[in-house]
C-alpha positions in Angstrom: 41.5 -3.6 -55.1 38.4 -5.5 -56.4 36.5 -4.0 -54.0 37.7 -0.3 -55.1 36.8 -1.1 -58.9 33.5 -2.5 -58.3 32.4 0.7 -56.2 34.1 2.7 -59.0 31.6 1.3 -61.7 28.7 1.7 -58.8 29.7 5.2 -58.9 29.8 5.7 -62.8 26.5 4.1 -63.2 24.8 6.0 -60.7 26.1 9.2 -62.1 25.4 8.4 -65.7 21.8 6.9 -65.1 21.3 10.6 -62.5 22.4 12.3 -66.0 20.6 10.5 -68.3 17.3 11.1 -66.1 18.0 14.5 -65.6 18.2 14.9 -69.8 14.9 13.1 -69.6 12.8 14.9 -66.7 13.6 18.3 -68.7 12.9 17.7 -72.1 10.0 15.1 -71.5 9.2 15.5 -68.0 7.9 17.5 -65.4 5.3 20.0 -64.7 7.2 22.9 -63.1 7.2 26.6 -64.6 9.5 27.1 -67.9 9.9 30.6 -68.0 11.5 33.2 -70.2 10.6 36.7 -70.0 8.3 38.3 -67.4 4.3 39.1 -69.1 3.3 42.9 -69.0 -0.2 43.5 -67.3 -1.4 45.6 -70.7 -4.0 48.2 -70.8 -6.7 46.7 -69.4 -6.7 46.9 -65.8 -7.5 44.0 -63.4 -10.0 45.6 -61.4 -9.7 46.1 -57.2 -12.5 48.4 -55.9 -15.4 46.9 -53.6 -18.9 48.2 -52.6 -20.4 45.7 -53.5 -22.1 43.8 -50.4 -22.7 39.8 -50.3 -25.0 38.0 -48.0 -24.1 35.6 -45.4 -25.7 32.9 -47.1 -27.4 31.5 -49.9 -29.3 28.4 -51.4 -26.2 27.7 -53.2 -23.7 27.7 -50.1 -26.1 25.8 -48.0 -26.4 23.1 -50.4 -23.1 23.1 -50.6 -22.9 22.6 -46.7 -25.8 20.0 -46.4 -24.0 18.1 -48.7 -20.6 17.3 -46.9 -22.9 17.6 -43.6 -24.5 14.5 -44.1 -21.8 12.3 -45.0 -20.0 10.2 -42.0 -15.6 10.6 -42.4 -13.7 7.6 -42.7 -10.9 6.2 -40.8 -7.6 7.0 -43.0 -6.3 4.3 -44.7 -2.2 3.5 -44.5 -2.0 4.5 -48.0 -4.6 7.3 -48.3 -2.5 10.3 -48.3 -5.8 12.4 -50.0 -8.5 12.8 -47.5 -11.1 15.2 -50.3 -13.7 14.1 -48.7 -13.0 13.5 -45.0 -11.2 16.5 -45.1 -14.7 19.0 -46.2 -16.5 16.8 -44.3 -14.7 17.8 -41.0 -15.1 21.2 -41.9 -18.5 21.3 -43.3 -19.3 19.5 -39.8 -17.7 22.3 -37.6 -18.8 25.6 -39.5 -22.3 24.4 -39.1 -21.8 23.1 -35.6 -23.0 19.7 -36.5 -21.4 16.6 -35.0 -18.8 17.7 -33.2 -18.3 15.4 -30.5 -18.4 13.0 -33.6 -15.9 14.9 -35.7 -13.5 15.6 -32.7 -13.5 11.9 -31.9 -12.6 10.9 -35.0 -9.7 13.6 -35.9 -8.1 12.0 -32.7 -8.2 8.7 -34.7 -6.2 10.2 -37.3 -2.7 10.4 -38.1 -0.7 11.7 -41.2 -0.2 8.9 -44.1 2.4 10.3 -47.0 4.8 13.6 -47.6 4.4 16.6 -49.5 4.9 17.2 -53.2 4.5 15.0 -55.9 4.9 11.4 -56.1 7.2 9.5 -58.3 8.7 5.9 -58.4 11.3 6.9 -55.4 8.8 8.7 -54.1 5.6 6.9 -53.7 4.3 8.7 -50.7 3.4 11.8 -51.8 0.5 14.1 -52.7 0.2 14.8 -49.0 0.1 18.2 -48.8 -4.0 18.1 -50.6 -4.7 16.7 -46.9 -3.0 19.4 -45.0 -3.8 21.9 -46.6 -7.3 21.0 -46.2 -6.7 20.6 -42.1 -4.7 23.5 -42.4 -7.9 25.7 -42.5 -9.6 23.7 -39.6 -6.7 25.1 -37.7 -7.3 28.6 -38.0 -11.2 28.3 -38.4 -11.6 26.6 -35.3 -8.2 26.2 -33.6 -9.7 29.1 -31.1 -13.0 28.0 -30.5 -12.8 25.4 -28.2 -16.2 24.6 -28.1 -16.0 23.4 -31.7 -12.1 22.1 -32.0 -11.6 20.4 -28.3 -8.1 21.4 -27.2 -6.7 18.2 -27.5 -8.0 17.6 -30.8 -6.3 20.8 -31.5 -2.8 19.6 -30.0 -3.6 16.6 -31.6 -3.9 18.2 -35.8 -0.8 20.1 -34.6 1.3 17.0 -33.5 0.2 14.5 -35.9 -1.9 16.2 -38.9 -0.2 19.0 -40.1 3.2 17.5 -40.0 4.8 20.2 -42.7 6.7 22.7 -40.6 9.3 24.5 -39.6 12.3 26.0 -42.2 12.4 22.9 -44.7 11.4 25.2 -47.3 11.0 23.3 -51.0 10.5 23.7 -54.4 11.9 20.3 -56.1 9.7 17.3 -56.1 10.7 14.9 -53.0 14.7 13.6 -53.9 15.1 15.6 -57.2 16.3 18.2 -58.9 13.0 18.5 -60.8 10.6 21.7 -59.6 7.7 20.5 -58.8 4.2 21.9 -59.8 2.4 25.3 -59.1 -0.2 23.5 -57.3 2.0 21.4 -55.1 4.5 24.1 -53.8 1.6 26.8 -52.9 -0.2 23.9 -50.7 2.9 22.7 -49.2 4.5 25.9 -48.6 1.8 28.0 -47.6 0.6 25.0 -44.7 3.9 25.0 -44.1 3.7 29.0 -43.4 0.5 28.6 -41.5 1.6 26.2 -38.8 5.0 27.9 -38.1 2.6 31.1 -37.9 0.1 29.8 -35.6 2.4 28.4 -33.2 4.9 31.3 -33.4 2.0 33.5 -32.2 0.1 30.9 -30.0 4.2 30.6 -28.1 6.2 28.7 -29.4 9.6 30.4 -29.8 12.0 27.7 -31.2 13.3 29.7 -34.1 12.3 27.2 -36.4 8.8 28.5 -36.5 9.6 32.3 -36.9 9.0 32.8 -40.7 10.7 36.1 -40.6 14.1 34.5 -39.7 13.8 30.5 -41.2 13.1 32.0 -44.7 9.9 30.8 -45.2 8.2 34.0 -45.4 10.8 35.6 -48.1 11.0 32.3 -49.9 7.2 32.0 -50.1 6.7 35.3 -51.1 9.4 34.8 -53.8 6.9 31.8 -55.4 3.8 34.5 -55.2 5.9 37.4 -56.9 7.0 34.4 -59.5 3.5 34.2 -60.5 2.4 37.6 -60.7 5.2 38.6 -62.8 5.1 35.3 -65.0 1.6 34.4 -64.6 0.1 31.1 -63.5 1.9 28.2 -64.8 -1.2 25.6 -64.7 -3.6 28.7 -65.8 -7.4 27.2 -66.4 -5.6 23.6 -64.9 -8.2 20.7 -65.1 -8.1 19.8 -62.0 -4.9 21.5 -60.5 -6.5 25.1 -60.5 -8.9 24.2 -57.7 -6.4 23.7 -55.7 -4.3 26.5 -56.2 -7.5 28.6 -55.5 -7.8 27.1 -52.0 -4.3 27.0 -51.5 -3.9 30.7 -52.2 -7.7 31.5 -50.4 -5.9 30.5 -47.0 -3.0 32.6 -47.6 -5.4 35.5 -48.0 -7.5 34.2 -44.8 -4.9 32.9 -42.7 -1.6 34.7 -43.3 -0.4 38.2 -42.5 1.5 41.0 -44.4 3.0 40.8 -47.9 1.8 36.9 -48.3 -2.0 38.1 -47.6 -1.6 41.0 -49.9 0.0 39.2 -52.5 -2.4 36.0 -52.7 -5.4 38.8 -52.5 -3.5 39.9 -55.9 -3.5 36.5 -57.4 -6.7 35.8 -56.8 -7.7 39.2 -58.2 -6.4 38.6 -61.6 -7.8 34.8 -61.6 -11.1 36.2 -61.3 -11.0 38.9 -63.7 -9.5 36.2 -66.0 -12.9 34.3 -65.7 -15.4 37.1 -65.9 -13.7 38.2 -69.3 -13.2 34.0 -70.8 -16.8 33.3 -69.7 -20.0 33.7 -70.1 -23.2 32.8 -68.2 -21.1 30.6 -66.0 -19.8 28.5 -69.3 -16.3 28.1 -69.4 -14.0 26.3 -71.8 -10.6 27.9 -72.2 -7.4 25.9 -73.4 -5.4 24.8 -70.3 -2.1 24.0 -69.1 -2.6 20.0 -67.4 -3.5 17.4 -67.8 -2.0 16.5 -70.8 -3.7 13.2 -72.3 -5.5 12.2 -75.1 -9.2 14.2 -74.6 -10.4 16.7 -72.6 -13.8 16.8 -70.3 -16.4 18.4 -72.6 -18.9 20.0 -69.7 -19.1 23.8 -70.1 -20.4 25.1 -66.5 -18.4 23.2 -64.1 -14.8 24.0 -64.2 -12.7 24.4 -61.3 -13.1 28.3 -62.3 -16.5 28.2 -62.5 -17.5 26.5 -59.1 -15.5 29.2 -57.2 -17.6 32.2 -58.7 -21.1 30.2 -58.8 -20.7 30.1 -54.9 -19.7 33.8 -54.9 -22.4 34.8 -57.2 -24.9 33.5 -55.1 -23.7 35.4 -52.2 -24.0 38.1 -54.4 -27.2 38.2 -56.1 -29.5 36.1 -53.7 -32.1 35.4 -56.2 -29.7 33.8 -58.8 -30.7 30.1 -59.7 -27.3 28.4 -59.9 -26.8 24.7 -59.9 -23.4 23.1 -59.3 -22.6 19.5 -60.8 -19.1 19.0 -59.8 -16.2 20.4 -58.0 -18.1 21.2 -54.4 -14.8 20.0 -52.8 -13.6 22.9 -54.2 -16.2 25.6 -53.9 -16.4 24.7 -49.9 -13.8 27.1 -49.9 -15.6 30.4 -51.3 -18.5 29.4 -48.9 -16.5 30.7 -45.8 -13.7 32.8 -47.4 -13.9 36.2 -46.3 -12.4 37.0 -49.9 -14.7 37.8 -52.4 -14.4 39.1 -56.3 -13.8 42.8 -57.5 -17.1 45.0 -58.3 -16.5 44.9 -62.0 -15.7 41.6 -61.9 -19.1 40.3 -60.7 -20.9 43.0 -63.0 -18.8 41.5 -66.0 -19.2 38.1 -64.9 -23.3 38.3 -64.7 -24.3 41.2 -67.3 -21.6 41.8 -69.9 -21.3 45.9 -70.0 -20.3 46.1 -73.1 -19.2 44.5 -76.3 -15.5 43.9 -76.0 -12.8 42.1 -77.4 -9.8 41.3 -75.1 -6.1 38.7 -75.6 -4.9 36.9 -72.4 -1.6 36.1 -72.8 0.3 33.4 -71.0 3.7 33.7 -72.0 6.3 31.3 -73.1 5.6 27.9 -74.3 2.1 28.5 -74.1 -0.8 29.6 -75.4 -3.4 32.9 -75.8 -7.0 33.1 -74.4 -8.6 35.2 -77.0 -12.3 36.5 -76.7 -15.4 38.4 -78.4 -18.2 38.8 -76.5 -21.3 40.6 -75.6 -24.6 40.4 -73.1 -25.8 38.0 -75.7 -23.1 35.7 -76.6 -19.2 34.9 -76.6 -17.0 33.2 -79.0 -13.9 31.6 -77.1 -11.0 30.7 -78.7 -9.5 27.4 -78.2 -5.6 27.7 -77.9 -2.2 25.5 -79.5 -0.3 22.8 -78.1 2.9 23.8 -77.8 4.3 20.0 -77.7 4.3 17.8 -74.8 6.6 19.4 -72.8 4.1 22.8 -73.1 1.1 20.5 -71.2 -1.1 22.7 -73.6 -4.7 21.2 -74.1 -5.8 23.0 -76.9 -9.5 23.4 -77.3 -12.3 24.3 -79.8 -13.1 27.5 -80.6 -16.6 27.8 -78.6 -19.7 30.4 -78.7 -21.5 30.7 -75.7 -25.4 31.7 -75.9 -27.7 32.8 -73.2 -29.3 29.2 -72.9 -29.0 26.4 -70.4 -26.7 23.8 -72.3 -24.1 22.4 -70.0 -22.0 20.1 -72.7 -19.6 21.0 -75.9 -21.9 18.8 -78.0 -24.7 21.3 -77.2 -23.2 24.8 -78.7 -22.0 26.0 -82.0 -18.1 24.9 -81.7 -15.4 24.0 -84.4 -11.9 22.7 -84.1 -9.5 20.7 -86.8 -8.0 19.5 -88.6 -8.8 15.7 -87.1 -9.7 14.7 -83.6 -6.4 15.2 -82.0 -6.0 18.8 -80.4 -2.3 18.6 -80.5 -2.7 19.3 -84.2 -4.8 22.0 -83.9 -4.0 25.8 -83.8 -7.6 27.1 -82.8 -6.5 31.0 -81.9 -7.6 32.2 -85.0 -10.4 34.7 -82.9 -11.1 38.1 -83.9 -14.1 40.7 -83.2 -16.8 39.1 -83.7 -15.5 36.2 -86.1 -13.9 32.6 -85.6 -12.1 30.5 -87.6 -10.4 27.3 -88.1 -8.9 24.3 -90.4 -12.4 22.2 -89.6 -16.1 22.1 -89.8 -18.4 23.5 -87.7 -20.3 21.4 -85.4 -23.9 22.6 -85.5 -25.8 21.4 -82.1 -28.4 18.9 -82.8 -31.8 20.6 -83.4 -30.3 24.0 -84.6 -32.1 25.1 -87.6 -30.9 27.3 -90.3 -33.6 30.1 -90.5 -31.5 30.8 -94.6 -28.9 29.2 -96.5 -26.8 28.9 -99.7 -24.5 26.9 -100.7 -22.0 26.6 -97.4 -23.5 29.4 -95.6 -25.9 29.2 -93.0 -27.4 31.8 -90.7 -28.5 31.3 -87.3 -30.9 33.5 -84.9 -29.0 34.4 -81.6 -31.5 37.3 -80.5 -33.3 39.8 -81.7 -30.8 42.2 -84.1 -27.8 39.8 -84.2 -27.0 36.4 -86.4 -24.9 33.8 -86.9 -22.9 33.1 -90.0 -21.5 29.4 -90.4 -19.3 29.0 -93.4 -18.3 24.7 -93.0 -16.4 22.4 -95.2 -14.1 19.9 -94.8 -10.8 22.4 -94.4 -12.5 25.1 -93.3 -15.1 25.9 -90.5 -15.9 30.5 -90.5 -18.1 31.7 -87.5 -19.1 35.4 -87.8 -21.8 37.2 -85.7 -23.3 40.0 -87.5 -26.0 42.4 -86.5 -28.9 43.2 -88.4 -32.8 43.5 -89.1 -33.1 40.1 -90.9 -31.3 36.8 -91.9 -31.7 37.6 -95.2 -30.1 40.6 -95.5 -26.8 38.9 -93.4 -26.7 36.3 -96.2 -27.2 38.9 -98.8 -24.4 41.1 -97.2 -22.0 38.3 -96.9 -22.2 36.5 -100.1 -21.9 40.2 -101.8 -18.2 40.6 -100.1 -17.3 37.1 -100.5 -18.4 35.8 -103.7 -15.1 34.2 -104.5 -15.0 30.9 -102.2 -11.6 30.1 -102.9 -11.0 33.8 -100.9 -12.3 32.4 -97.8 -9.5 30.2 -97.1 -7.5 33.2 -96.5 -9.7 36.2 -96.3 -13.7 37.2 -95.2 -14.8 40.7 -95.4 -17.1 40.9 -92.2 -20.6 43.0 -92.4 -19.0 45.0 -89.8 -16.6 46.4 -92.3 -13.3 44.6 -91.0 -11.2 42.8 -93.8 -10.1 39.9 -91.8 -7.1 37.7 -93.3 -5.8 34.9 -91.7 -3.7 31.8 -92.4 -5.1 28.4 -91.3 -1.9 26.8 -91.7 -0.1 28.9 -89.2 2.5 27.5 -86.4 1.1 26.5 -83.5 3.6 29.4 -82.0 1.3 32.4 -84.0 -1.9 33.5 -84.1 -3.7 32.7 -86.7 -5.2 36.1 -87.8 -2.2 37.6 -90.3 -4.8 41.0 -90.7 -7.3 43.4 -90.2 -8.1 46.2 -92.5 -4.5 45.7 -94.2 -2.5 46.0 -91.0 -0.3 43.1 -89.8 -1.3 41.8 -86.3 1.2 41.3 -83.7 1.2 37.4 -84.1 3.8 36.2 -81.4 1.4 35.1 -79.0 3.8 34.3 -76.4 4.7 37.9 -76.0 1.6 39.4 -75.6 0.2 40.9 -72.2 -2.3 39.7 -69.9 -4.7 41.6 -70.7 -5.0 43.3 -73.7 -8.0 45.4 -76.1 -8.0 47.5 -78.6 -10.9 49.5 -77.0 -12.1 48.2 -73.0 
């Protein structure tokens, strides 16, 4: 009987402490997609045509290769369930036929450390599926080319490398009911894909590696219509988007059918993301992850940007490009097959046209919100949505055709404090930016006129900048004209009443622009333009949307 009551209270502490975490993991916890209603594309298309031809090589990709080339792998530790490196040097090695007695001898050293999906105290072991996913694409690079991938080597990543297989698909983090992140499921669901597929078709017919009938294929395809309908969860993610690049780049290599097509898709509408968000390969959107206390302030070197550097290289030969970061990542554009939309490379080097576009990202989350030109682009910088929203809100940044690589370096403005989970920095419109802050001025900028708060800038020949900075309030505004005199002139003439500006500028470019610096973090800041209200519920809006593209 004692034995029965003290398994009873087992049971009732187990069960409350599995309720009480659950409670917690969903309201504090977590990185897997909250949704609520599905994002509609808008009227700006995401573009699909190609003519466009790219060269087999470039200063940029060979660099790239050299690098990894001439570092030596090391043995895998028993904890080391991350191989970046060894991984890209392995296949570095092989796609330039360098090594590979070396590099076959050592992958026959090598045997899986960890599981898939993310670690967590009762799961310490994983974060393995970065390494197979990597190893996944030596497979299918090299898995029939003998002379580069020795059969047993081969037989050898099958058996005891890429150890995610058969019909164990999963969503949940390892012994949870939590869903793990965007990230995590496309690696270890799509190597889990491209091993069944390989030795389905290279054989092997145990039913457990036919992803027509284990439910791999329809479940995995499931998690890629998710995201096109709902859009990516760790959109801009520092550093989680990288891997959702690669992750979806061997889908499109590697797979077959709908999971090609759809990842092609994906990948279509990351990169027309970038070419609208950036501007001369500077880059510095809000973000969903990580979530901590500051943010990496360099411009030109996002997980983003490394991708399209490589591919802009193969595009335009003669392009001087220089990559500081993130070659673990862009490894992967250097032997994709893939590559970027026409108008996505024409708007990612040359700028058409003025525009002004919104990127929504749905619920709990926050807008990408642009104005831009050949000669500049203001970025706005997003609104946490609390910690549960893993929003890193950012300043409102303008981009100029110069070489600056660091935050510190361009006209920027964000408030109020230092703490971007207080900030609501969407408050973006054409041509004009503003905020509850100063603006930061980069160091050795020189007002060409000023009076009183007002400063004016020289971007190029025709078009200024306007700074408006006090404590409370921080106005950017890019006007064209023949002179920075006649900018102030305009200005101060149809804003003589400060007090005004705190809710209200009257732009040279005839808008009437009103906008409420105290706004929720859940609207955008811009109330009006030329007396009509704005949609403000941010979280609705499209994925791409202009008033004139």
């Amino acid at each position: 009987m004692k034995i029965k009551k003290i398994l009873a209270y087992i049971l009732i502490i187990v069960a409350s402490f599995t309720i009480v975490l659950y409670v917690l993991v969903n309201i504090f916890g977590g990185a897997g997609r909250k949704m609520d209603q599905p994002i509609e594309l808008g009227n700006v298309q995401i573009p699909k045509e190609r003519s466009f031809s790219f060269h087999n090589n470039s200063n940029l990709k060979q660099k790239i290769l050299d690098g990894w080339t001439s570092k030596t792998p090391q043995d895998w530790k028993p904890d080391e369930k991350v191989n970046l490196k060894n991984s890209r040097i392995v296949i570095s090695c092989l796609l330039e036929g360098k090594r590979v007695e070396e590099i076959n001898r050592y992958l026959l050293n090598q045997k899986a450390v960890g599981h898939p999906g993310s670690p967590w105290l009762l799961y310490p072991l994983g974060d393995y599926d970065f390494t197979a996913m990597a190893f996944t694409a030596v497979l299918y690079l090299f898995g029939e080319s003998p002379d580069l991938l020795y059969p047993k080597t081969r037989d050898h990543l099958l058996d005891n490398i890429l150890t995610i297989e058969g019909s164990e698909f999963r969503k949940n983090v390892g012994y949870m009911f939590l869903e793990d992140s965007e990230n995590h499921i496309l690696m270890t669901e799509g190597s889990r894909y491209l091993k069944n597929q390989w030795l389905w078709n290279h054989g092997n017919t145990d039913p457990k590696y036919d992803n027509n009938t284990n439910g791999v294929a329809q479940k995995l395809k499931l998690v890629l219509e998710e995201i096109e309908t709902y859009g990516f969860y760790e959109f801009n993610s520092a550093p989680y988007l990288g891997y959702t690049y690669c992750a979806l780049l061997n889908l499109y290599e590697f797979a077959s059918g709908d999971i090609s097509f759809l990842s092609g898709k994906l990948l279509d509408r990351l990169n027309w993301q970038y070419a609208l968000s950036s501007y001369k390969f500077k880059h510095f959107p809000p973000n969903r992850r990580r979530f901590g206390k500051s943010f990496k302030t360099n411009i030109d070197s996002d997980y983003h940007t490394v991708m399209l550097k490589v591919w802009a290289s193969l595009y335009y030969d003669s392009i001087s490009i220089d990559m500081s970061r993130g070659e673990h990542h862009a490894l992967w554009a250097t032997f994709a097959s893939y590559k970027p939309a026409d108008e996505v490379m024409e708007w990612i080097l040359n700028k058409p046209k003025p525009y002004f576009v919104k990127m929504g990202h749905g619920y709990n989350s926050c807008p990408e919100i642009i104005s831009g030109d050949k000669d500049y682009l203001l970025s706005a910088g997003g609104a946490n949505q609390g910690n549960r929203s893993l929003i890193v809100a950012k300043p409102i940044m303008l981009f100029l055709n110069d070489s600056k690589s660091e935050m510190v370096d361009t006209f920027h403005m964000f408030g109020p404090g230092d703490n971007f989970v207080d900030w609501n920095n969407t408050g973006v419109y054409k041509e004009f930016g503003c905020t509850k802050g100063k603006v930061n001025i980069p160091k050795g900028k020189q007002a060409i006129i000023s009076s009183a708060n007002w400063q004016i800038f020289y971007i190029t020949k025709g078009i200024f900048l306007a700074t408006y900075s006090k404590k409370e309030l921080g106005l950017m505004a890019i006007v064209h004209s023949n002179s920075a005199k006649n900018v102030l002139e305009r200005i101060i003439e149809n804003n003589s009443d400060e007090k005004q500006l705190n809710h209200l500028f009257y732009h040279p470019n005839g808008n009437k622009i009103e906008y409420d610096l105290e706004s929720p973090k859940d609207q955008w800041v811009i109330t009006s333009v030329n007396d009509n209200n704005t949609d403000r519920n941010f979280s609705k809006w499209p994925f791409f949307e202009s008033p004139s593209f």
